[in-house]
MARSEVEX-591850 format. One record per residue (C-alpha): x, y, z; residue number from 1. Coordinates in Angstrom, 1 decimal, decimal comma. Layout:
<sites>
<site><xx>X</xx><yy>Y</yy><zz>Z</zz><num>NUM</num></site>
...
</sites>
This chain:
<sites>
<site><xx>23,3</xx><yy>3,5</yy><zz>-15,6</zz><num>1</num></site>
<site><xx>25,4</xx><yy>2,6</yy><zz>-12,7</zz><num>2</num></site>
<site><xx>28,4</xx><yy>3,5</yy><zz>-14,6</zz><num>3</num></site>
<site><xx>26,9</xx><yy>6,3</yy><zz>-16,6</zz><num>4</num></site>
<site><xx>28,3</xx><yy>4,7</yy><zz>-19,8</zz><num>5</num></site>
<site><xx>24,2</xx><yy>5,6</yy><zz>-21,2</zz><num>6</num></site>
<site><xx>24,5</xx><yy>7,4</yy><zz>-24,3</zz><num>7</num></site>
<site><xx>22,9</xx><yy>10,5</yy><zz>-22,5</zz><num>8</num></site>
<site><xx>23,7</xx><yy>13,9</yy><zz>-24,7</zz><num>9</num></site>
<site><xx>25,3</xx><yy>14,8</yy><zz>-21,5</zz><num>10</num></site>
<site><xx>27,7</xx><yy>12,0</yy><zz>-21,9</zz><num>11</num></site>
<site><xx>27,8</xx><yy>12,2</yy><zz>-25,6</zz><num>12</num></site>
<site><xx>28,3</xx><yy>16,6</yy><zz>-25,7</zz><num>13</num></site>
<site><xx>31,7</xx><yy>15,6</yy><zz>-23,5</zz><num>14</num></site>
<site><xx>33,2</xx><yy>13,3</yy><zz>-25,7</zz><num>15</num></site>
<site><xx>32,3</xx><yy>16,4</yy><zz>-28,3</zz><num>16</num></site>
<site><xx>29,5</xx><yy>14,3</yy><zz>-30,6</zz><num>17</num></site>
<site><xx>27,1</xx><yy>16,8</yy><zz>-30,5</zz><num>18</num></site>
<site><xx>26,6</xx><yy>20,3</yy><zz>-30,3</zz><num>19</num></site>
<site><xx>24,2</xx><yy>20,7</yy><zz>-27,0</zz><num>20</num></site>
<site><xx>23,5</xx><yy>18,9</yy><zz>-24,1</zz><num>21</num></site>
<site><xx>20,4</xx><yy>20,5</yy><zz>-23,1</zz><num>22</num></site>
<site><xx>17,3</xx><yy>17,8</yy><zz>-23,2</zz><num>23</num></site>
<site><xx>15,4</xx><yy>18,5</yy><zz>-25,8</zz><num>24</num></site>
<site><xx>12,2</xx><yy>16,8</yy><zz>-24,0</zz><num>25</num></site>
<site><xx>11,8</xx><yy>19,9</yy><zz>-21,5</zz><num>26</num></site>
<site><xx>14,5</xx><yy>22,3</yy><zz>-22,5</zz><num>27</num></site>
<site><xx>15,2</xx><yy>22,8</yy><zz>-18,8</zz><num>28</num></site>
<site><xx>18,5</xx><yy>21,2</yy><zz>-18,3</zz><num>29</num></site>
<site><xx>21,4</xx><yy>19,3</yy><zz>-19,0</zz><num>30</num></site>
<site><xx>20,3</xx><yy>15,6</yy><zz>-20,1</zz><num>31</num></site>
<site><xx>22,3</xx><yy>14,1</yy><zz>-17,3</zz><num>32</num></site>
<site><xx>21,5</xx><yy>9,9</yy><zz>-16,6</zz><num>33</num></site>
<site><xx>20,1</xx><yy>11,4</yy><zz>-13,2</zz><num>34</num></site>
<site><xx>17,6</xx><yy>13,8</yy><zz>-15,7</zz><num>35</num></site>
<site><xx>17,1</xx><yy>11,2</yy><zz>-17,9</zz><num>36</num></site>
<site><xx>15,4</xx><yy>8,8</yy><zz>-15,3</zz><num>37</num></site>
<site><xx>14,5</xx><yy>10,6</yy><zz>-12,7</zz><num>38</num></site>
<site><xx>14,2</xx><yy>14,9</yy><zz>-13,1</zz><num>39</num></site>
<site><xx>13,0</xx><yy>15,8</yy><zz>-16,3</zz><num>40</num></site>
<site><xx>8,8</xx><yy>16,8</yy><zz>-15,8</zz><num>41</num></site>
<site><xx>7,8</xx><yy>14,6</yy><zz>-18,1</zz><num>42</num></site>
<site><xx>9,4</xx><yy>11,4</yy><zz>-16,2</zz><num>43</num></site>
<site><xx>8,6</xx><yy>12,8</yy><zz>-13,2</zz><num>44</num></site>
<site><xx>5,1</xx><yy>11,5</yy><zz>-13,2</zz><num>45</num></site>
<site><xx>5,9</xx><yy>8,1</yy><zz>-14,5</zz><num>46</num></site>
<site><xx>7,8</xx><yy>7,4</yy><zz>-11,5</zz><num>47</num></site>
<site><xx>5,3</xx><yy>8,8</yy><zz>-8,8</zz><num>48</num></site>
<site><xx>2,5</xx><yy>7,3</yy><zz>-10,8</zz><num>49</num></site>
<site><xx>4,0</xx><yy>3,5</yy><zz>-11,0</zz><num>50</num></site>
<site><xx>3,5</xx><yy>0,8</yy><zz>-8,5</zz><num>51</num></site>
<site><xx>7,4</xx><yy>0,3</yy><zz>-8,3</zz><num>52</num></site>
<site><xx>10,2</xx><yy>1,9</yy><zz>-9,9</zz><num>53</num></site>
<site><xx>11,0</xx><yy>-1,2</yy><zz>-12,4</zz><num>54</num></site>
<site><xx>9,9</xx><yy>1,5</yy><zz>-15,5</zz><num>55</num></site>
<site><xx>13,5</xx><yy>2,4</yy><zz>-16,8</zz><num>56</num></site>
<site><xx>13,2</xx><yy>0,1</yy><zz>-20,0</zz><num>57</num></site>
<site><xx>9,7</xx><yy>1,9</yy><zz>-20,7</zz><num>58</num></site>
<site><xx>10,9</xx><yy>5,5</yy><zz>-20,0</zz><num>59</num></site>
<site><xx>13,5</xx><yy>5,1</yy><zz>-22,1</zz><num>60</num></site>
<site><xx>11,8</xx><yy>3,6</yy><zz>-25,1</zz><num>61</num></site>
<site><xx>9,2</xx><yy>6,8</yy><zz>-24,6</zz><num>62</num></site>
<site><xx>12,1</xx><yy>8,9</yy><zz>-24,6</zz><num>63</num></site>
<site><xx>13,6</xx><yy>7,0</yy><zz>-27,5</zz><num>64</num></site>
<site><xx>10,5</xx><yy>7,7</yy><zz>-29,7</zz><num>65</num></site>
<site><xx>10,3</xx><yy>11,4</yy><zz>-29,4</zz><num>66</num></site>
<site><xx>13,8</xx><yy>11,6</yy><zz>-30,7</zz><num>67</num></site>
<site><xx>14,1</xx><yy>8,4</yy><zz>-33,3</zz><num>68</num></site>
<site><xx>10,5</xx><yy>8,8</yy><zz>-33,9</zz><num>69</num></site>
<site><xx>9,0</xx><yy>11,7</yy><zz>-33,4</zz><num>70</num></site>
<site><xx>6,3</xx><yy>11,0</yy><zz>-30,9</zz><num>71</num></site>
<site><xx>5,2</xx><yy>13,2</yy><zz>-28,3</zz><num>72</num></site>
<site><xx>6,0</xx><yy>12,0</yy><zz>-24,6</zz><num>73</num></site>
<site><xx>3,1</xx><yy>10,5</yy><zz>-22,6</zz><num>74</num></site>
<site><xx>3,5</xx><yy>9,3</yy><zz>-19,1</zz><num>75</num></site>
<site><xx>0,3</xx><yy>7,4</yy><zz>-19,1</zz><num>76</num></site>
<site><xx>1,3</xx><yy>5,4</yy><zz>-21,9</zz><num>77</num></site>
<site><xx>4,8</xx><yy>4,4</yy><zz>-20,4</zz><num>78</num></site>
<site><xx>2,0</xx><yy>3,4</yy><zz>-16,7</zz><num>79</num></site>
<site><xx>0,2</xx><yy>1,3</yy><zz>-18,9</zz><num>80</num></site>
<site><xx>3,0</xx><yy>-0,3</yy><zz>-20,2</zz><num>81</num></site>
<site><xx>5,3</xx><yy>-0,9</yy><zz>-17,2</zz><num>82</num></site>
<site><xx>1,8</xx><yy>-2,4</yy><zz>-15,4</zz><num>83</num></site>
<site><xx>0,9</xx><yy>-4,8</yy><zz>-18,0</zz><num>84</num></site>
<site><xx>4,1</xx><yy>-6,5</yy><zz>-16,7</zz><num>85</num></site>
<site><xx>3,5</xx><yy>-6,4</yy><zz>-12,7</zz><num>86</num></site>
<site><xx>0,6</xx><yy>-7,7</yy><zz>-11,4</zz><num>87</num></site>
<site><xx>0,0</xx><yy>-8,5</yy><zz>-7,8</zz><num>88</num></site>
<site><xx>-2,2</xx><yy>-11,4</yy><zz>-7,1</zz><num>89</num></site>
<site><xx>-2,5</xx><yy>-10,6</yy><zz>-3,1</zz><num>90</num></site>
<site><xx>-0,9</xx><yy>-13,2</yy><zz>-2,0</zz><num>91</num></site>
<site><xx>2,7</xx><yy>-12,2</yy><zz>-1,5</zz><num>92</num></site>
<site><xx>4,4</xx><yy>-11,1</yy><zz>2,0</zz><num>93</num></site>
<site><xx>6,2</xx><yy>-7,3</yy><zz>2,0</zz><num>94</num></site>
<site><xx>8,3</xx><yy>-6,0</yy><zz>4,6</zz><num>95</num></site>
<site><xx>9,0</xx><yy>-2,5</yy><zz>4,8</zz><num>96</num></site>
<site><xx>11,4</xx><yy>-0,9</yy><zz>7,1</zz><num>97</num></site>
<site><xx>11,7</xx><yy>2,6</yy><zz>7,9</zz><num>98</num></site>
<site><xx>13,6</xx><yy>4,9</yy><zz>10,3</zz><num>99</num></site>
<site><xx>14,4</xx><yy>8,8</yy><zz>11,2</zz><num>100</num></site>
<site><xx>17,3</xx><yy>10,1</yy><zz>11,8</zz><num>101</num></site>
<site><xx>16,8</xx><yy>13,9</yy><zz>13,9</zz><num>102</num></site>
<site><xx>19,4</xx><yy>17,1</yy><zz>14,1</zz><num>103</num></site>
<site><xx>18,4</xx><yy>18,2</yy><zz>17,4</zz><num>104</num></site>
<site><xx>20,0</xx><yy>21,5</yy><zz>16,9</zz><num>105</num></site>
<site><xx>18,1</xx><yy>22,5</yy><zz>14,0</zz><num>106</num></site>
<site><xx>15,2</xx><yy>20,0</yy><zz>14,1</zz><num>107</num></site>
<site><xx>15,6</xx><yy>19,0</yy><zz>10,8</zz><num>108</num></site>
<site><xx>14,9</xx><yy>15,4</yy><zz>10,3</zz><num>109</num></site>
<site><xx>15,0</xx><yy>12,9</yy><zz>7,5</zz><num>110</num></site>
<site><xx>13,0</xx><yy>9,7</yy><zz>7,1</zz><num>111</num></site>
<site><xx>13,6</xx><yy>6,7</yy><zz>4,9</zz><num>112</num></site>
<site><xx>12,0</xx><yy>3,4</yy><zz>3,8</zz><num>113</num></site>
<site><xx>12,8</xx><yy>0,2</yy><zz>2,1</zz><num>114</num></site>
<site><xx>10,4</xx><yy>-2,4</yy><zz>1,0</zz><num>115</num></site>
<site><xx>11,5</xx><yy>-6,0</yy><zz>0,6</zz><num>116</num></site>
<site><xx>9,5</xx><yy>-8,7</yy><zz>-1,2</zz><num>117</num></site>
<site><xx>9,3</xx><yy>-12,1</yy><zz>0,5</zz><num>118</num></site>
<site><xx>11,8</xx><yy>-13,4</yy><zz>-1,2</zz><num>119</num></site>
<site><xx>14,0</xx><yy>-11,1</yy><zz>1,1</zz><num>120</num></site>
<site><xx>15,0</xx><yy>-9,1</yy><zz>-2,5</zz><num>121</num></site>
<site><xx>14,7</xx><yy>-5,3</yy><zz>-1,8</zz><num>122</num></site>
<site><xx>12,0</xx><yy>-4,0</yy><zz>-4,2</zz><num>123</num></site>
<site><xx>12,1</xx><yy>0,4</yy><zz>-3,7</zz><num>124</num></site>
<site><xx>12,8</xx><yy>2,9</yy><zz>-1,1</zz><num>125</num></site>
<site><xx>11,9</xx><yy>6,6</yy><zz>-1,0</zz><num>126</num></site>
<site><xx>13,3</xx><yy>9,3</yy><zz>1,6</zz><num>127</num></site>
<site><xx>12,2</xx><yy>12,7</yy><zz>2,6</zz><num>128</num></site>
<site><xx>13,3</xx><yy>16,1</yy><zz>4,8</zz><num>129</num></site>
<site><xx>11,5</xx><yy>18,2</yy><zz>7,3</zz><num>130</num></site>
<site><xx>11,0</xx><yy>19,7</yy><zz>10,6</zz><num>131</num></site>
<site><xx>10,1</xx><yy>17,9</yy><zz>13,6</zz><num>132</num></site>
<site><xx>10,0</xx><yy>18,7</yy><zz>16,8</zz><num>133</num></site>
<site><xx>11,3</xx><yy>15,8</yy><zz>18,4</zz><num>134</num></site>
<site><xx>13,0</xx><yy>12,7</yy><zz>17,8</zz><num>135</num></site>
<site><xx>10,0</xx><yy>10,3</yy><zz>19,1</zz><num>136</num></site>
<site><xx>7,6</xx><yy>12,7</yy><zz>17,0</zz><num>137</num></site>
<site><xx>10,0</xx><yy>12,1</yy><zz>13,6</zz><num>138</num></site>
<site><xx>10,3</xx><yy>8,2</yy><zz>14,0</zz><num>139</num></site>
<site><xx>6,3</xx><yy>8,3</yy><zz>14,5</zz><num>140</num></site>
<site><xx>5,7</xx><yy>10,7</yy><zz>10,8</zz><num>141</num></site>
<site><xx>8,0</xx><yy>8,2</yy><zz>9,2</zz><num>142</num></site>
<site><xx>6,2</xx><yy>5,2</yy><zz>10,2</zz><num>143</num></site>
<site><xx>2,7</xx><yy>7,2</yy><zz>9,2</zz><num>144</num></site>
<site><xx>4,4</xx><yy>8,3</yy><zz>5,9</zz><num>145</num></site>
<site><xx>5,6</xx><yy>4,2</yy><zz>5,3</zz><num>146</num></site>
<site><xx>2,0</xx><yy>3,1</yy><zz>6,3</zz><num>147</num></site>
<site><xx>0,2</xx><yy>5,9</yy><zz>3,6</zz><num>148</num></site>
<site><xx>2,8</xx><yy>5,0</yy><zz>1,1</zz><num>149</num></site>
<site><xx>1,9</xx><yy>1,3</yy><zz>0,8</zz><num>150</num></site>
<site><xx>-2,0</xx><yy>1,9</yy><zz>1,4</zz><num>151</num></site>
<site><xx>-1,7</xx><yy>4,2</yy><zz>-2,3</zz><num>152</num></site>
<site><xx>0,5</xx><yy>1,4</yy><zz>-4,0</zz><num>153</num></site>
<site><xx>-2,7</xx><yy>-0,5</yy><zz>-3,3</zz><num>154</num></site>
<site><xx>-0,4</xx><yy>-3,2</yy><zz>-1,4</zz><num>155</num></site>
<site><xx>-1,7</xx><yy>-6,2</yy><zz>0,7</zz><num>156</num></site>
<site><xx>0,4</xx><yy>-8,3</yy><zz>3,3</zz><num>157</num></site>
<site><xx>2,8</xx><yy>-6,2</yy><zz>4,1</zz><num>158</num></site>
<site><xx>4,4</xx><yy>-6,2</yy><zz>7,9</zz><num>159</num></site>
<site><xx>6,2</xx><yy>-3,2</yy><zz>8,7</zz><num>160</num></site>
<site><xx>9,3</xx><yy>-3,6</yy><zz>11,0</zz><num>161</num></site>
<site><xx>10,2</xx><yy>-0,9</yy><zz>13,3</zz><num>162</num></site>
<site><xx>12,9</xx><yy>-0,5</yy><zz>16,0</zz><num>163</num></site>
<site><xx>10,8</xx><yy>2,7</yy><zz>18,0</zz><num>164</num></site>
<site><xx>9,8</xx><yy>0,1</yy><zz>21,2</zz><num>165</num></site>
<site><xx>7,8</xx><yy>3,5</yy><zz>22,3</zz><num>166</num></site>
<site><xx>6,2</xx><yy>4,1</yy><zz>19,4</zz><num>167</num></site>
<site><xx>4,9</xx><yy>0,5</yy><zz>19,2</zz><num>168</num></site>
<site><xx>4,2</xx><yy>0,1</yy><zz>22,4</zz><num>169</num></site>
<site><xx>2,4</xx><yy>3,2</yy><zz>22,0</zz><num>170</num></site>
<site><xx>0,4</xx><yy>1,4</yy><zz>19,0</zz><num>171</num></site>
<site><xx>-0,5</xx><yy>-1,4</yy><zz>20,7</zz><num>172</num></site>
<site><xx>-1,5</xx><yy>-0,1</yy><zz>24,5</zz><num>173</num></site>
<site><xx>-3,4</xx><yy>2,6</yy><zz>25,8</zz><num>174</num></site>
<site><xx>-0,9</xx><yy>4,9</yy><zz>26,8</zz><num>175</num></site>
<site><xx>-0,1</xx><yy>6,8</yy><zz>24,7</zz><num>176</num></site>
<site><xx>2,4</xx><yy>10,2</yy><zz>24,8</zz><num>177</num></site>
<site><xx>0,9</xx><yy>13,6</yy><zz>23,9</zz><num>178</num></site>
<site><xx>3,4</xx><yy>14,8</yy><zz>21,3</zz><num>179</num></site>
<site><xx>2,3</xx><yy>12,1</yy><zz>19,1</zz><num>180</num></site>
<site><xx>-1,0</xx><yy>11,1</yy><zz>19,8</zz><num>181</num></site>
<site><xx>-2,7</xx><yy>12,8</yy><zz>16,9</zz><num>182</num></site>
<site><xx>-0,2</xx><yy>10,7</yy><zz>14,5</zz><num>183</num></site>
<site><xx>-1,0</xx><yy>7,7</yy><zz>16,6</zz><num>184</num></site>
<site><xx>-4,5</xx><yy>8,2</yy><zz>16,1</zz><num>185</num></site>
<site><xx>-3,8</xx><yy>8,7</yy><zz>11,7</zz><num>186</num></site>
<site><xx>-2,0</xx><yy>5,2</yy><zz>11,7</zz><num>187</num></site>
<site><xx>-4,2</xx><yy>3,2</yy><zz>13,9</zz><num>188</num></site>
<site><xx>-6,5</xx><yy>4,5</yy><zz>11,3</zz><num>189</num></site>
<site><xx>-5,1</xx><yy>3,5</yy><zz>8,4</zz><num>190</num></site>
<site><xx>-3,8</xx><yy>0,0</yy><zz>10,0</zz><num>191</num></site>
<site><xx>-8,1</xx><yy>-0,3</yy><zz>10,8</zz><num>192</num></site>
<site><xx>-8,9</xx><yy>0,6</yy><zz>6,9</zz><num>193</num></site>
<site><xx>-5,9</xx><yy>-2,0</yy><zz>5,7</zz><num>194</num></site>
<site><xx>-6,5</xx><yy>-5,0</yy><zz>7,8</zz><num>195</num></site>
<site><xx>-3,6</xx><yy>-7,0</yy><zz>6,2</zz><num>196</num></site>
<site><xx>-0,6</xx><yy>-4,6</yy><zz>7,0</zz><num>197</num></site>
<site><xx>0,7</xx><yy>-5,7</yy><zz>10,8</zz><num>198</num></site>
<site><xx>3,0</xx><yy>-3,7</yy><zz>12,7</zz><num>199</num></site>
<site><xx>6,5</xx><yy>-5,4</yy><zz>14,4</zz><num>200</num></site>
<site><xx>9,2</xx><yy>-4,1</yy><zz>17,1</zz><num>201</num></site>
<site><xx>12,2</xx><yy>-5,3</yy><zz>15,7</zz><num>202</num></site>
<site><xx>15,9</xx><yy>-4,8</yy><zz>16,9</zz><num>203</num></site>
<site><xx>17,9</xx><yy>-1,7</yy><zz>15,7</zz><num>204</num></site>
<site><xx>20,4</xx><yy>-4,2</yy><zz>14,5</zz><num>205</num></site>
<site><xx>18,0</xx><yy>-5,2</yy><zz>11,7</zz><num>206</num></site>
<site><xx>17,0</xx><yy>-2,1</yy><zz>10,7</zz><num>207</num></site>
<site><xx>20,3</xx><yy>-0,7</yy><zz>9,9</zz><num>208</num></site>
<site><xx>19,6</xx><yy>0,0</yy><zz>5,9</zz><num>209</num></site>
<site><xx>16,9</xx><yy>2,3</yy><zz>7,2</zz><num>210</num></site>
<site><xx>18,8</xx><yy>4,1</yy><zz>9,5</zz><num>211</num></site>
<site><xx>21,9</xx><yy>4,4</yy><zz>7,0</zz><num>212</num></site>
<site><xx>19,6</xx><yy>5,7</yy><zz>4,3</zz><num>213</num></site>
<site><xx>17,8</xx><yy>8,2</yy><zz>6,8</zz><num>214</num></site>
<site><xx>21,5</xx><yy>9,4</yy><zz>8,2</zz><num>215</num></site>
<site><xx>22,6</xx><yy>10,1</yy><zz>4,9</zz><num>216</num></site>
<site><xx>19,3</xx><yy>11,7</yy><zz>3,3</zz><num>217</num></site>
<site><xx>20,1</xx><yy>14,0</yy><zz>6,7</zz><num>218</num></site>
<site><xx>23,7</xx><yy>15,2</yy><zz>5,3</zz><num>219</num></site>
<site><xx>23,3</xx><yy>15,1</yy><zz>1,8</zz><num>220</num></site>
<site><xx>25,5</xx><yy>12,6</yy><zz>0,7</zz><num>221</num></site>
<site><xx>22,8</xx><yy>10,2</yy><zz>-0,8</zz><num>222</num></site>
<site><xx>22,9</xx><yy>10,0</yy><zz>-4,3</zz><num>223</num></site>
<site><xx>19,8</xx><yy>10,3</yy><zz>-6,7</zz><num>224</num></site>
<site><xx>20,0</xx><yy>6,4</yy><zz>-7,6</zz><num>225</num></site>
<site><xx>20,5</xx><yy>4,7</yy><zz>-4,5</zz><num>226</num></site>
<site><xx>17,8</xx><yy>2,3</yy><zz>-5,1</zz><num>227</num></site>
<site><xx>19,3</xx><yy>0,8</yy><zz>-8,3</zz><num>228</num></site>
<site><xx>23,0</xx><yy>1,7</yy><zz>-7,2</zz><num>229</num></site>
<site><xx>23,6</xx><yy>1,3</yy><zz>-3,6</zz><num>230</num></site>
<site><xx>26,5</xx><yy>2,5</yy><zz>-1,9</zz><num>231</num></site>
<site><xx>29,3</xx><yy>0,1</yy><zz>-0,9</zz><num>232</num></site>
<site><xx>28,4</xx><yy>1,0</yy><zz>2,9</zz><num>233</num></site>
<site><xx>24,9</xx><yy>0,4</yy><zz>2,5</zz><num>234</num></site>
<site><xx>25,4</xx><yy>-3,0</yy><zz>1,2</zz><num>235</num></site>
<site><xx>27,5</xx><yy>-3,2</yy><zz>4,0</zz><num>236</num></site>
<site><xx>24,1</xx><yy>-3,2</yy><zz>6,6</zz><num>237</num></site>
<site><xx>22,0</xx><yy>-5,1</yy><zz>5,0</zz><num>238</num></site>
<site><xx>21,2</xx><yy>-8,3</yy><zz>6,5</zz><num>239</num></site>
<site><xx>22,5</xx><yy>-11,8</yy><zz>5,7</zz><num>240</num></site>
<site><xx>19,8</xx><yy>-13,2</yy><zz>3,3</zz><num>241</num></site>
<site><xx>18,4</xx><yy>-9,6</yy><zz>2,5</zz><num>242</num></site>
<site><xx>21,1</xx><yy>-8,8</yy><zz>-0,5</zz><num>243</num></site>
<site><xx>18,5</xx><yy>-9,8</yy><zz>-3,0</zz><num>244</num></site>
<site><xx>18,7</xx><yy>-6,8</yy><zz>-5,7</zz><num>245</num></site>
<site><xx>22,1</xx><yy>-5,6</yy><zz>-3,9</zz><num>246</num></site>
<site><xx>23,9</xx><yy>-8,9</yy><zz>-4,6</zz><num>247</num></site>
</sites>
């Protein structure tokens, strides 16, 4: 995948071995590895349905079927399959880190997250874009969206790491600043109705992958598989003993 040497009809209508490159799943575009894993509508809800994204062997065999076999696709068959083989037994240690990254100009904004195992191996990461008004009021939707994110995986033990001292401290005190004190109220909500996910203050110097990610979500240059593929110079901020699936 990482070298897009997968036999995609994309890859296979270049090297002039068949006569279309249009998926034949949807009909809506060129069967690209990106399409194949991650764009076409029916993979689409395998991915925001699974607990983690470790479902490209069971997408493909679905995909594999409909054309070697004839089946229909069925996202809920390929869930079943890829959660028969992960199983959480509660009593493993997640750290998720997450940052924003703010075009004060424009007040477009981009937030990021990465979730490690305790093993130090990094597990998934999602980003998104949208408005903010400020920067404070960005880093504090990000850490909400992180929070959310791991309450509907139906996670336990999970510590999120932040570098936002004024958001923390806004967390953890009484004070608390009037741009973002209905999102303060939303996570010390959610941190109340999930009492094993802990919030940390952590240096900007170890949350680097989150801020790299978030900066380049911002300007577009973040490619589609950056979770299975990373980019040499995100590899280059990730922590000593954090490499896990980057190594």
């Amino acid at each position: 995948m990482c070298t897009n040497s997968l036999p995609s009809l994309s890859n296979l209508f270049k090297r002039r071995a068949i006569a279309s490159h249009m998926c034949q799943v949807c009909g809506q575009g060129d069967e690209s590895v990106e399409h194949l894993f991650l764009l076409c509508p029916w993979t689409k809800p395998i991915w925001f349905g699974s607990s983690f994204q470790w479902i490209c062997d069971d997408s493909n065999k679905g995909r594999n079927n409909f054309y070697f076999e004839h089946f229909e696709v069925d996202p809920s068959a390929v869930l079943r399959a890829a959660g028969e083989k992960v199983s959480w037994d509660g009593t493993r240690m997640f750290k998720y880190n997450s940052d924003a990254a703010l075009v004060d100009s424009s007040h477009l904004c981009a937030t990021s997250f990465i979730i490690f195992d305790d093993h130090g191996f990094i597990l998934t990461g999602s980003v998104s874009k949208f408005w903010a008004f400020s920067p404070l009021i960005a880093e504090a939707l990000a850490l909400r969206e992180a929070i959310n994110a791991c309450a509907s995986l139906d996670l336990e033990n999970v510590n999120f790491e932040y570098d936002c001292k004024l958001l923390i401290n806004a967390l953890l005190g009484t004070s608390v600043q009037w741009e973002i004190a209905p999102i303060v109220f939303d996570i010390r909500s959610l941190l109340a109705a999930n009492n094993s996910f802990q919030v940390h203050w952590i240096p900007r110097s170890l949350n680097c992958p989150a801020d790299w990610v978030a900066r380049a979500t911002l300007i577009g240059v973040l490619l589609p598989l950056w979770t299975s593929c990373p980019p040499v110079d995100l590899r280059r901020v990730v922590p000593l003993g954090r490499l896990g699936w980057f190594g």
